[in-house]
PyMOL commands that place a pseudoatom at each C-alpha (Angstrom):
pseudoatom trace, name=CA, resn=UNK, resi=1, chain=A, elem=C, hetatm=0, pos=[0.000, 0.000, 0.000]
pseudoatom trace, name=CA, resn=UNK, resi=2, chain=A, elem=C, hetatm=0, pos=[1.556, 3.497, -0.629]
pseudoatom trace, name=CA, resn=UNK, resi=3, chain=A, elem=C, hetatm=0, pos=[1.978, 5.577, 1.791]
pseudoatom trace, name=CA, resn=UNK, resi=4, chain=A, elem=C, hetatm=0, pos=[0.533, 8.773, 2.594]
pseudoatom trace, name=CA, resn=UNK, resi=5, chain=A, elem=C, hetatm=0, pos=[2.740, 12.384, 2.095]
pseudoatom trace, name=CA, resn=UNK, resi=6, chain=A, elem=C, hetatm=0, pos=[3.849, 13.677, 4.666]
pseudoatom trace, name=CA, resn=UNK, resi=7, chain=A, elem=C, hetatm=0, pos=[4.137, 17.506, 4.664]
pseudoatom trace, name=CA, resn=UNK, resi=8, chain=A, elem=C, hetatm=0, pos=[7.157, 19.544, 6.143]
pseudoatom trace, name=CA, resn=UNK, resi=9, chain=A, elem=C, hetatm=0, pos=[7.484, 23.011, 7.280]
pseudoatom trace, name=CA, resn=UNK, resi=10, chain=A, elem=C, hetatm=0, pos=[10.837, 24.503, 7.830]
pseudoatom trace, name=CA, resn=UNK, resi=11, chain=A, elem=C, hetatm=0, pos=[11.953, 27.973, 9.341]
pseudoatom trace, name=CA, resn=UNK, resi=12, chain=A, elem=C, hetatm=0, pos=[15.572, 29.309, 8.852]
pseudoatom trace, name=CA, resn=UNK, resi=13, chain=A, elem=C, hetatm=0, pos=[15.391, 30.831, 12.663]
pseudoatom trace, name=CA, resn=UNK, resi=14, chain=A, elem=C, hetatm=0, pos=[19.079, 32.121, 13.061]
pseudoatom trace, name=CA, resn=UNK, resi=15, chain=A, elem=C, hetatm=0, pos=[19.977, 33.065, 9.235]
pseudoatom trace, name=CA, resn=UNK, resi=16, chain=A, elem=C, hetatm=0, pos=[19.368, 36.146, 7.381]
pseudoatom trace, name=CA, resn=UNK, resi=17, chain=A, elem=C, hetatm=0, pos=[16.807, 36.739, 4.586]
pseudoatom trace, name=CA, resn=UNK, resi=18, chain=A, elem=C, hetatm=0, pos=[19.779, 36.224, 2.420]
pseudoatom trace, name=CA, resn=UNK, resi=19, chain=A, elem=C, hetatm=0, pos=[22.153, 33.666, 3.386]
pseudoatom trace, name=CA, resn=UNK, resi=20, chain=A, elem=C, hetatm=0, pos=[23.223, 31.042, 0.761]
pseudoatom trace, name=CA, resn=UNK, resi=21, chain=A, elem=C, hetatm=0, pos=[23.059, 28.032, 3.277]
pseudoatom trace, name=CA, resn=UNK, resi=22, chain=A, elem=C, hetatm=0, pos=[20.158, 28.554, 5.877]
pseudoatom trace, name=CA, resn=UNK, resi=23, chain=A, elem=C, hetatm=0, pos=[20.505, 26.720, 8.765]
pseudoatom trace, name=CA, resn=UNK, resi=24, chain=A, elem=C, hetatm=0, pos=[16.039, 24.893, 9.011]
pseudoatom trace, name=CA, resn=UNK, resi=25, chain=A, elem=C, hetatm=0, pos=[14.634, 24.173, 11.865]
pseudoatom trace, name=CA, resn=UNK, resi=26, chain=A, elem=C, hetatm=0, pos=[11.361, 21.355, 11.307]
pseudoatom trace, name=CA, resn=UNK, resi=27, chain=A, elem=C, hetatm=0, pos=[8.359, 23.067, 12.832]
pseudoatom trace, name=CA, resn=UNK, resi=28, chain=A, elem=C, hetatm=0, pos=[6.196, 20.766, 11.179]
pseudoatom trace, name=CA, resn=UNK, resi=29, chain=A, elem=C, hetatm=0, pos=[4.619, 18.563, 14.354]
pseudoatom trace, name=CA, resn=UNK, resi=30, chain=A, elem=C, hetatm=0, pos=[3.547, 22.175, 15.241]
pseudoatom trace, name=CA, resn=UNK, resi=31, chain=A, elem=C, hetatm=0, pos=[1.381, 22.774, 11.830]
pseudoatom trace, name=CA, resn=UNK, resi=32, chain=A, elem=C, hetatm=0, pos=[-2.404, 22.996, 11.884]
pseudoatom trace, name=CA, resn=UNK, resi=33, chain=A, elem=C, hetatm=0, pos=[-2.836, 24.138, 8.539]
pseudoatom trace, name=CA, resn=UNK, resi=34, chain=A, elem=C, hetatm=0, pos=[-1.105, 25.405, 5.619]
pseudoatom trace, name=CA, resn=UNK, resi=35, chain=A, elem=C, hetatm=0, pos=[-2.567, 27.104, 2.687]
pseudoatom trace, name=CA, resn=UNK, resi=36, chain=A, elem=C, hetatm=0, pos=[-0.380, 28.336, -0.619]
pseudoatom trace, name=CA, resn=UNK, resi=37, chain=A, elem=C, hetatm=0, pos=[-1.081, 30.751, -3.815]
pseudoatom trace, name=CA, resn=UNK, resi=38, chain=A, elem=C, hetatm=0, pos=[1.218, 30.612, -6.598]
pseudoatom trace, name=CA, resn=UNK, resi=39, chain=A, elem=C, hetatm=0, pos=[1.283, 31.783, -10.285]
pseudoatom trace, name=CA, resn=UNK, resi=40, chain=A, elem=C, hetatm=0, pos=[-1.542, 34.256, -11.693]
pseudoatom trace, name=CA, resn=UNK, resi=41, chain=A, elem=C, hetatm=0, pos=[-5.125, 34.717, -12.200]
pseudoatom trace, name=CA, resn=UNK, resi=42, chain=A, elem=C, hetatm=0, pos=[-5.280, 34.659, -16.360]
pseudoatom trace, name=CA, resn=UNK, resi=43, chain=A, elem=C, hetatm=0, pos=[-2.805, 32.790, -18.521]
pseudoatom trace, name=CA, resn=UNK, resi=44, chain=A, elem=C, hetatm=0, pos=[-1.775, 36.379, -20.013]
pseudoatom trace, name=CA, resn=UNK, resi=45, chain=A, elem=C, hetatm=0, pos=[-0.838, 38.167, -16.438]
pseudoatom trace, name=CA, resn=UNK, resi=46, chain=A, elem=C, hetatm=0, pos=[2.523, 38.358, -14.840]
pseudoatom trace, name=CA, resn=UNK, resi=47, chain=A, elem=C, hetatm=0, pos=[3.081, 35.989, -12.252]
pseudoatom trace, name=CA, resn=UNK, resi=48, chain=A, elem=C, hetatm=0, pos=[2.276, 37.549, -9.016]
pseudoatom trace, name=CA, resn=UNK, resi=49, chain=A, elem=C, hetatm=0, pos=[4.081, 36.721, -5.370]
pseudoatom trace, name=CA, resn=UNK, resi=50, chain=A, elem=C, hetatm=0, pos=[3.161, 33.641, -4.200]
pseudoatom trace, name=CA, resn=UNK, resi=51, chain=A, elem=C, hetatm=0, pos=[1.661, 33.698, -1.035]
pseudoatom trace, name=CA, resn=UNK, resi=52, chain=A, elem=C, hetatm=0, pos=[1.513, 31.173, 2.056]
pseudoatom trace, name=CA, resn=UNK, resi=53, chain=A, elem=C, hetatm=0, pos=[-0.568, 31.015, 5.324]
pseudoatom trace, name=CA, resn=UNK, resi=54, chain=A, elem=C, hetatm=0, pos=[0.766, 28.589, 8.396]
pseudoatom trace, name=CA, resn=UNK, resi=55, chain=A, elem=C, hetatm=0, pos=[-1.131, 28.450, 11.469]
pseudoatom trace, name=CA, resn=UNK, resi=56, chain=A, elem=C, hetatm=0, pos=[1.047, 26.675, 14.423]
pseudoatom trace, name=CA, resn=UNK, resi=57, chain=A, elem=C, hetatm=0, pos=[0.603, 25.396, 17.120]
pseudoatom trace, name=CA, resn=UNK, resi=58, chain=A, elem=C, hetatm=0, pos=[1.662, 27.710, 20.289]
pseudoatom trace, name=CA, resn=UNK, resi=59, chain=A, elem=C, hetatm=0, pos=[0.968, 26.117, 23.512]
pseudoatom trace, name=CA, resn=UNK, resi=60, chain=A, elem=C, hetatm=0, pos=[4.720, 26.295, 24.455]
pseudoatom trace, name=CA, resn=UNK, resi=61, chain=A, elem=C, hetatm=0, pos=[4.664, 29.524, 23.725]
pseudoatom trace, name=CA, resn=UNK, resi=62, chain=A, elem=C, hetatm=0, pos=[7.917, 29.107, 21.200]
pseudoatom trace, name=CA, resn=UNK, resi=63, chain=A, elem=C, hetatm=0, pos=[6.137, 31.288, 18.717]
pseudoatom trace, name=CA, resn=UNK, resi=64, chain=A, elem=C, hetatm=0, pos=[5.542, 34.279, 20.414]
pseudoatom trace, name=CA, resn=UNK, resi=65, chain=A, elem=C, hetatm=0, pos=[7.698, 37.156, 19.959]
pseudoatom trace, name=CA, resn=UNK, resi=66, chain=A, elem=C, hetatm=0, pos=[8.237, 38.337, 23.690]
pseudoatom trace, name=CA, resn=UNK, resi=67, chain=A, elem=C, hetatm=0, pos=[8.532, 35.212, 25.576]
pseudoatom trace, name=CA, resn=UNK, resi=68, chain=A, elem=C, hetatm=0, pos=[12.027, 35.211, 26.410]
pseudoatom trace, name=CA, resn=UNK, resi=69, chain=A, elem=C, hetatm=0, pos=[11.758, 31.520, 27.150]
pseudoatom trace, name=CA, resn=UNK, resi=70, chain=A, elem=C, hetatm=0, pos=[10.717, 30.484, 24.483]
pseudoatom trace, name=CA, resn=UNK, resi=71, chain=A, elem=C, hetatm=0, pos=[12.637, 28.347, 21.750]
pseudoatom trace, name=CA, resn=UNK, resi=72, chain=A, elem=C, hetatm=0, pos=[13.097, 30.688, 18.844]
pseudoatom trace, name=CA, resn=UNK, resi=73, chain=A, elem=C, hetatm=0, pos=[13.169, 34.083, 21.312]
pseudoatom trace, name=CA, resn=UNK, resi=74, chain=A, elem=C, hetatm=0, pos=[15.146, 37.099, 19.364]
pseudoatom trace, name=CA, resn=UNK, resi=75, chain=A, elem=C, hetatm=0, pos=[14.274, 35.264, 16.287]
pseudoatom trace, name=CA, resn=UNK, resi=76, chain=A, elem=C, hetatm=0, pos=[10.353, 35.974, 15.817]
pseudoatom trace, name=CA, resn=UNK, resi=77, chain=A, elem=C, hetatm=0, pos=[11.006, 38.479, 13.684]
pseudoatom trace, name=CA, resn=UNK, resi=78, chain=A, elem=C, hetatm=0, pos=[9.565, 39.087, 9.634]
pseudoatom trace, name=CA, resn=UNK, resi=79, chain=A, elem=C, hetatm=0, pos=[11.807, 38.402, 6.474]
pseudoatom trace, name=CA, resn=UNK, resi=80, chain=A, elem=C, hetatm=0, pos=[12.512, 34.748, 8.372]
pseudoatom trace, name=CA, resn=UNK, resi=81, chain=A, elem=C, hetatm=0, pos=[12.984, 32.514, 5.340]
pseudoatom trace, name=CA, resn=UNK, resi=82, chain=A, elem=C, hetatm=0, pos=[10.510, 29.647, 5.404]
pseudoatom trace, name=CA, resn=UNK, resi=83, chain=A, elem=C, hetatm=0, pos=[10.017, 26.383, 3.411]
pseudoatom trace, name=CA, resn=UNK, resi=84, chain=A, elem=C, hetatm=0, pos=[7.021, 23.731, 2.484]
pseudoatom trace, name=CA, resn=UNK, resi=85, chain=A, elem=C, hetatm=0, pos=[7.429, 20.950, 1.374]
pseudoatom trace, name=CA, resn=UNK, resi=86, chain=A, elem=C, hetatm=0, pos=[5.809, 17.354, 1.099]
pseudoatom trace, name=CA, resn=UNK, resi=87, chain=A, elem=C, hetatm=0, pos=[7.899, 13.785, 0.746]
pseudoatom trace, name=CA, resn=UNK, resi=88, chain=A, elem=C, hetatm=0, pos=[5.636, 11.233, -0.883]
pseudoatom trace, name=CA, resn=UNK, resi=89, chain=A, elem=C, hetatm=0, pos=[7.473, 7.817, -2.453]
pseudoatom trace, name=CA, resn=UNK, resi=90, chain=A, elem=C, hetatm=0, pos=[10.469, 8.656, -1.656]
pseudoatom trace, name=CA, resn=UNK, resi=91, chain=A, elem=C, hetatm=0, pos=[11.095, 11.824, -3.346]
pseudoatom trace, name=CA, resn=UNK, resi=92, chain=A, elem=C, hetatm=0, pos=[10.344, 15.618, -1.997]
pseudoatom trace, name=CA, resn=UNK, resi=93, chain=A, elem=C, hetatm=0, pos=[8.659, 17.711, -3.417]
pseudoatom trace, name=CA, resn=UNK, resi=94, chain=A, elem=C, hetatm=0, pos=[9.219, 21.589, -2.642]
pseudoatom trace, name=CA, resn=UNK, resi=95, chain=A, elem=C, hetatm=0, pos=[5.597, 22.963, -2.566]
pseudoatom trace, name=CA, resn=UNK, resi=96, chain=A, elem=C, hetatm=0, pos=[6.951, 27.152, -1.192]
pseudoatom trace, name=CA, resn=UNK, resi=97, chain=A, elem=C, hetatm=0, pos=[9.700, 28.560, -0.331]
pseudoatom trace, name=CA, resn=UNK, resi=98, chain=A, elem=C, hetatm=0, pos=[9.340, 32.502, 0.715]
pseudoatom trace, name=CA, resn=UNK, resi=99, chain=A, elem=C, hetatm=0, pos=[9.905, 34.808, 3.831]
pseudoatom trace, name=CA, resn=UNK, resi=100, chain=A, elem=C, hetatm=0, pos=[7.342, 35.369, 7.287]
pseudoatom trace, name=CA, resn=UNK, resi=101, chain=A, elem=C, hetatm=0, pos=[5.850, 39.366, 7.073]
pseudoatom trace, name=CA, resn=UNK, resi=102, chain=A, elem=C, hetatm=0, pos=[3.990, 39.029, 9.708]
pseudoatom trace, name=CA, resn=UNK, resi=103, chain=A, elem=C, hetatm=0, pos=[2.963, 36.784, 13.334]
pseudoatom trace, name=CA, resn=UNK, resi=104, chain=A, elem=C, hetatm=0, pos=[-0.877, 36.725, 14.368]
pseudoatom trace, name=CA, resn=UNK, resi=105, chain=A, elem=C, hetatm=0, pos=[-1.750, 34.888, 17.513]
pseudoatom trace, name=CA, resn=UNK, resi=106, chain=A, elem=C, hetatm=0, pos=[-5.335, 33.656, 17.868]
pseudoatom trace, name=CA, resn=UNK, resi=107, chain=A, elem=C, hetatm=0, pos=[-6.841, 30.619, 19.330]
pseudoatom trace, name=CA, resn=UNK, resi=108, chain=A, elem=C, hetatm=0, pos=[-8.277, 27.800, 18.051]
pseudoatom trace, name=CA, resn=UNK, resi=109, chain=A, elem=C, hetatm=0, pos=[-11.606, 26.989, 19.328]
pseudoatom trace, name=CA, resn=UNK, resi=110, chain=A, elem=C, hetatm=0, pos=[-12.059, 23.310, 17.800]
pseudoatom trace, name=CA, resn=UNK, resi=111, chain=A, elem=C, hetatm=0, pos=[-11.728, 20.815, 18.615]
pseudoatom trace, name=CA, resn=UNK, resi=112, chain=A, elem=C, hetatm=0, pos=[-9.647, 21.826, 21.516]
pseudoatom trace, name=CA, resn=UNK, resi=113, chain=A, elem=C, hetatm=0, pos=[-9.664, 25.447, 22.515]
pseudoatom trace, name=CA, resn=UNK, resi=114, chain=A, elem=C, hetatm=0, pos=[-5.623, 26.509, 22.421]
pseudoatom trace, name=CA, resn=UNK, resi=115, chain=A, elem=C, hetatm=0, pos=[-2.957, 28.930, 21.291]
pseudoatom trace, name=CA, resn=UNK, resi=116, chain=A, elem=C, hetatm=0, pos=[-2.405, 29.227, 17.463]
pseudoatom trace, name=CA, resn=UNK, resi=117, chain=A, elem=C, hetatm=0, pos=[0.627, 31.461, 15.511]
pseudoatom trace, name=CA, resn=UNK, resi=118, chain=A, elem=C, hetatm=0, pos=[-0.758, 32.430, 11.866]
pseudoatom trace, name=CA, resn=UNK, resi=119, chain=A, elem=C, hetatm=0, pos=[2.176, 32.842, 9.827]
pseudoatom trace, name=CA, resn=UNK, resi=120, chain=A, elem=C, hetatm=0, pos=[1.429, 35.432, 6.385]
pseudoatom trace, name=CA, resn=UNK, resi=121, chain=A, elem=C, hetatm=0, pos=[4.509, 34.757, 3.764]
pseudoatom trace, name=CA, resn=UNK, resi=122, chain=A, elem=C, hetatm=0, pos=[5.144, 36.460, 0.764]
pseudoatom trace, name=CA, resn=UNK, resi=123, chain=A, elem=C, hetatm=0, pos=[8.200, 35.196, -1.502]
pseudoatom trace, name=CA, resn=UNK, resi=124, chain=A, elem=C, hetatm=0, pos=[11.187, 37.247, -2.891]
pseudoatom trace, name=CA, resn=UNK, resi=125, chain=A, elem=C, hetatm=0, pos=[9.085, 38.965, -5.565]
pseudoatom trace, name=CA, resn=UNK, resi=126, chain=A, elem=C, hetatm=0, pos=[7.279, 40.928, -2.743]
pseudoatom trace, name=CA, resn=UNK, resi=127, chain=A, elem=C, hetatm=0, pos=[11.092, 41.893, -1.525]
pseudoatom trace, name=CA, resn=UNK, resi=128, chain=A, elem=C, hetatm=0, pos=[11.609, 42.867, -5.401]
pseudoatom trace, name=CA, resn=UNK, resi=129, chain=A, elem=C, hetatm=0, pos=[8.758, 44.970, -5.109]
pseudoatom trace, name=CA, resn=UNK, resi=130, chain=A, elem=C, hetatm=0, pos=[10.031, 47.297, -1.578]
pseudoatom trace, name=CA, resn=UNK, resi=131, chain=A, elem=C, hetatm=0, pos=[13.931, 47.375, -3.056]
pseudoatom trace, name=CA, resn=UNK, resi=132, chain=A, elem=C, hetatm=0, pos=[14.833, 50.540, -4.463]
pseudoatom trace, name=CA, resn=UNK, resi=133, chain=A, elem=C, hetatm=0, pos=[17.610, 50.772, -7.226]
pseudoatom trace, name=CA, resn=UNK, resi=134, chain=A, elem=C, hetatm=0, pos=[19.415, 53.989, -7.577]
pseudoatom trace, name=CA, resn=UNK, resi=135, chain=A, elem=C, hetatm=0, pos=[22.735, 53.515, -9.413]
pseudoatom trace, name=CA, resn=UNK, resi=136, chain=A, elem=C, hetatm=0, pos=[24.205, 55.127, -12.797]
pseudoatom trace, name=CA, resn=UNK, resi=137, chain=A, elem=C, hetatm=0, pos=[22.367, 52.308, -14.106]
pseudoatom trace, name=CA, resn=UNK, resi=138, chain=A, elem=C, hetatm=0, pos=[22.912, 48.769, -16.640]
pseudoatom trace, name=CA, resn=UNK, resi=139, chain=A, elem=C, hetatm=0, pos=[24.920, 49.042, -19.856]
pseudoatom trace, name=CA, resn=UNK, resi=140, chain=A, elem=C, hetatm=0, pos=[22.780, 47.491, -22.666]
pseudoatom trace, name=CA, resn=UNK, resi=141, chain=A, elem=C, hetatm=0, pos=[23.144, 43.617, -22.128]
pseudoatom trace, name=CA, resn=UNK, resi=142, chain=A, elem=C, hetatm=0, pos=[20.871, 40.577, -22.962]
pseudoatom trace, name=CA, resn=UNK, resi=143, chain=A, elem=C, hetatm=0, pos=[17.845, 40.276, -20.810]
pseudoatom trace, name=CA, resn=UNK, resi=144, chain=A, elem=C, hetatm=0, pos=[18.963, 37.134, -18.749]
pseudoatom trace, name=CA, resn=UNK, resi=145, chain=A, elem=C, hetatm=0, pos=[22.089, 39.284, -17.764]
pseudoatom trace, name=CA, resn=UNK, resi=146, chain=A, elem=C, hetatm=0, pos=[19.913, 42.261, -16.862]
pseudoatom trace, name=CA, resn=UNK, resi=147, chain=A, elem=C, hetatm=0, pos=[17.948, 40.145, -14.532]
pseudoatom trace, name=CA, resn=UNK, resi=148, chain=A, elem=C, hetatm=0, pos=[20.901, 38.847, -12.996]
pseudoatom trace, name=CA, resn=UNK, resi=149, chain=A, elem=C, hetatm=0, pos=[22.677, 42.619, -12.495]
pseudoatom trace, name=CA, resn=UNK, resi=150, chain=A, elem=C, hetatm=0, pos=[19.272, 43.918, -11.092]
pseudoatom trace, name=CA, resn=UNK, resi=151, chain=A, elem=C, hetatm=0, pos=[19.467, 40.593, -8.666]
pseudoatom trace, name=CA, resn=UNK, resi=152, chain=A, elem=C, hetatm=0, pos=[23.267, 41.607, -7.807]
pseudoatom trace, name=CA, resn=UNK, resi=153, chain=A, elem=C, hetatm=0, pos=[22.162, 44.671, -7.314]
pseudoatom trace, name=CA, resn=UNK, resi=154, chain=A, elem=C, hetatm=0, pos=[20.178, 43.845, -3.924]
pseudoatom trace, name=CA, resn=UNK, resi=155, chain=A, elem=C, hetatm=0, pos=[22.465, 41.423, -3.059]
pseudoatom trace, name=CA, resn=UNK, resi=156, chain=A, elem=C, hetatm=0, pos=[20.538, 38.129, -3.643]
pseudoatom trace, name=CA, resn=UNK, resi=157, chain=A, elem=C, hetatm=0, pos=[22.943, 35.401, -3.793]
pseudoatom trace, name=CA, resn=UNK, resi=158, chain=A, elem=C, hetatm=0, pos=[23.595, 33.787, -7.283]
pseudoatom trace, name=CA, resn=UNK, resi=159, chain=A, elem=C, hetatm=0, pos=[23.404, 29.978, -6.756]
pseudoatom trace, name=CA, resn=UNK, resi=160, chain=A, elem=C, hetatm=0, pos=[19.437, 29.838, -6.230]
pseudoatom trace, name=CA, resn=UNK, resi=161, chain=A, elem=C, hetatm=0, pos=[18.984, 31.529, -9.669]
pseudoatom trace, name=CA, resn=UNK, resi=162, chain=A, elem=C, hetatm=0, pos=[17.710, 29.831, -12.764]
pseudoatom trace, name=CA, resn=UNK, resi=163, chain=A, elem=C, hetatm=0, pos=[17.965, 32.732, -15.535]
pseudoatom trace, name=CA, resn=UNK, resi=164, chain=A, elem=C, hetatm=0, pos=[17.791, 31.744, -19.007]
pseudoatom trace, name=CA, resn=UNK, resi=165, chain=A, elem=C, hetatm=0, pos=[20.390, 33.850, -21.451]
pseudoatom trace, name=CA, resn=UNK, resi=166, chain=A, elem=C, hetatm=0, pos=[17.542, 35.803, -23.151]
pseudoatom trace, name=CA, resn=UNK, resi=167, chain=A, elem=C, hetatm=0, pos=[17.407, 36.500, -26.635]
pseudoatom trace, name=CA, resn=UNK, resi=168, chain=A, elem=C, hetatm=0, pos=[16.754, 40.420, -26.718]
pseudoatom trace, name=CA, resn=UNK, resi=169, chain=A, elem=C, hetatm=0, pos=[19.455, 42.792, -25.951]
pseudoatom trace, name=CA, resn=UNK, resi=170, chain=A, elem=C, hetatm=0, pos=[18.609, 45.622, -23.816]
pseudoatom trace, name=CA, resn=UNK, resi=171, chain=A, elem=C, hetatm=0, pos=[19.471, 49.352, -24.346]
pseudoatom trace, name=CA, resn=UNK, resi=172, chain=A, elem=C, hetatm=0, pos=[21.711, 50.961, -21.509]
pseudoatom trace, name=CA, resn=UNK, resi=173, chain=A, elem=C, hetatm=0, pos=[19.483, 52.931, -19.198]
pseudoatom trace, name=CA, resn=UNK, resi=174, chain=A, elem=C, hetatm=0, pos=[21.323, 55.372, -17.786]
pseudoatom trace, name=CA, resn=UNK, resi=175, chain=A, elem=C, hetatm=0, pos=[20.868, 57.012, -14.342]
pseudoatom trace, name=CA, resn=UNK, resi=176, chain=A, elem=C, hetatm=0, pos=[18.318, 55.106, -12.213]
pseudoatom trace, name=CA, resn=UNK, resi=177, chain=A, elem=C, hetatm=0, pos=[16.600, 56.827, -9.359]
pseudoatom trace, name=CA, resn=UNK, resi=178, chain=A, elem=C, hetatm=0, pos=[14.265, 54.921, -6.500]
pseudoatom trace, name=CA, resn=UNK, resi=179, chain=A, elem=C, hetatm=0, pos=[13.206, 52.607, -8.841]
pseudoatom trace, name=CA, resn=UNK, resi=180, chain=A, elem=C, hetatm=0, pos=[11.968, 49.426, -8.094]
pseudoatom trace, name=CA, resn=UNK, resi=181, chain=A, elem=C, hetatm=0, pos=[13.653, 46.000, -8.895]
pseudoatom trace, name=CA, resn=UNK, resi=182, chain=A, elem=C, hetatm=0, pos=[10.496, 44.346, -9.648]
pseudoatom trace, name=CA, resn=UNK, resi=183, chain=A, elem=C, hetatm=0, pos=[9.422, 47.719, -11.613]
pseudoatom trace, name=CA, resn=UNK, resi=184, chain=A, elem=C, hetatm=0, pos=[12.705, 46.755, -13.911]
pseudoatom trace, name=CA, resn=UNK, resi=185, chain=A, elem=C, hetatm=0, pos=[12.366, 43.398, -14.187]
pseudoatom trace, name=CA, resn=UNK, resi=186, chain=A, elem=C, hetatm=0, pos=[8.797, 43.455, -15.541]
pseudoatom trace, name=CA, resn=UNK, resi=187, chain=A, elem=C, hetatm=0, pos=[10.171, 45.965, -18.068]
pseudoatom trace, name=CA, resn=UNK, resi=188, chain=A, elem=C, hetatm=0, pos=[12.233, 43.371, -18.906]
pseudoatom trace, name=CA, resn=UNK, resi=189, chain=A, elem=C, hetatm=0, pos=[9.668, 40.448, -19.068]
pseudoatom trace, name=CA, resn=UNK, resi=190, chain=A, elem=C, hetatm=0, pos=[7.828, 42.806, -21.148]
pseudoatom trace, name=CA, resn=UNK, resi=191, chain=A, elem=C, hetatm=0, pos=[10.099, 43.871, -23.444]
pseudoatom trace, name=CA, resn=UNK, resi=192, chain=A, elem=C, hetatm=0, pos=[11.679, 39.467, -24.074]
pseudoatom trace, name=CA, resn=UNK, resi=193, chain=A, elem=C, hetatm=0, pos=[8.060, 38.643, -24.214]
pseudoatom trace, name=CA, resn=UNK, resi=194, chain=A, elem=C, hetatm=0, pos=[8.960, 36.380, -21.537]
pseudoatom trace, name=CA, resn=UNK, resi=195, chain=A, elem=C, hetatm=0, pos=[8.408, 34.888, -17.753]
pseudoatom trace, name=CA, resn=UNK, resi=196, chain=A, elem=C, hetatm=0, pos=[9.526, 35.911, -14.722]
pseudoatom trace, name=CA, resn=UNK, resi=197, chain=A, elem=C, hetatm=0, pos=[8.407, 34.210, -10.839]
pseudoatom trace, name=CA, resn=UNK, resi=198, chain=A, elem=C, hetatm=0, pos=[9.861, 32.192, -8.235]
pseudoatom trace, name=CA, resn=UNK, resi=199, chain=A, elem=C, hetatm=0, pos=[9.914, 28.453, -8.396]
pseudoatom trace, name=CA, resn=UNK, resi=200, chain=A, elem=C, hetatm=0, pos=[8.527, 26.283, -4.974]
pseudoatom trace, name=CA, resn=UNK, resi=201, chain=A, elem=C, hetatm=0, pos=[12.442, 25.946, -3.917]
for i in range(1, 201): cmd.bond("trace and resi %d" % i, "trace and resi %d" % (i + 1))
show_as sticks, trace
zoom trace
């Protein structure tokens, strides 16, 4: 008989938003319910951030921000990097990977009334989105490469980027002043006709 999936939830507690190498800690026994929303609404949209809602368990109290005895205390904090994912015959499957913005407590009243943590997670377009680029700007380059510079350019690591070469070359664009990554990179999409999102790992 095959066996059921088992899901997994994993928090990178101690690590920054951006380290190459997080450090997960399994929160999964703690997981009452998960709920995820990737890609977009109509086939001819960009993709939009892919959202994820957790909802933990908190009797121990490991999960709230000012409990300084708590498991994870000085760590409770947004921008945590957090991953789903689900092992079923023998292989995993990554189902989310994206970063906590915010920490609601609430209680559950069935069956059992107790502490719950809801967990709201956005992924790294939403940090695309809030990062500013002012610089003298990209020299004209192949969209892949453009993608890449604008991903150098707030310092998210290269090896957890799949960027295909492109096939239109961009113009320069001189000086560029609070402008959004995202902003550029849609300009981009737009202008290769292509795809941009995150992938589940």
């Amino acid at each position: 008989m095959t066996a059921w999936p088992s899901i997994k939830v994993q928090i990178a507690w101690a690590n920054n938003a951006f380290d190459v190498s997080p450090t997960w800690t399994d929160v999964s026994s703690d997981v009452q319910s998960i709920s995820i929303r990737r890609g977009r609404t109509y086939e001819i949209n960009r993709m939009e951030s892919g959202t994820a809602t957790v909802v933990l368990y908190n009797q121990s109290g490991s999960y709230w921000p000012y409990n300084a005895a708590g498991s994870y205390y000085n760590n409770i904090k947004p921008v945590k990097r957090i991953n789903i994912s689900v092992f079923w015959n023998s292989t995993t499957y990554s189902l989310y990977t994206g970063y906590i913005e915010s920490y609601v407590p609430s209680w559950l009243s069935f069956p059992i009334k107790a502490p719950v943590m809801t967990l709201t997670c956005s992924d790294l377009q939403k940090n695309l989105s809030r990062f500013l680029i002012n610089s003298a700007g990209y020299s004209s380059e192949l969209s892949g490469a453009r993608v890449g510079h604008v991903l150098d350019s707030m310092a998210w690591p290269s090896t957890p980027r799949i960027i295909a070469s492109g096939q239109s070359t961009l113009a320069s664009t001189g000086a560029l002043v609070n402008v959004t990554a995202m902003d550029h990179i849609y300009s981009v999409d737009d202008s290769e006709l292509g795809i941009f999102f995150i992938s589940p790992t």
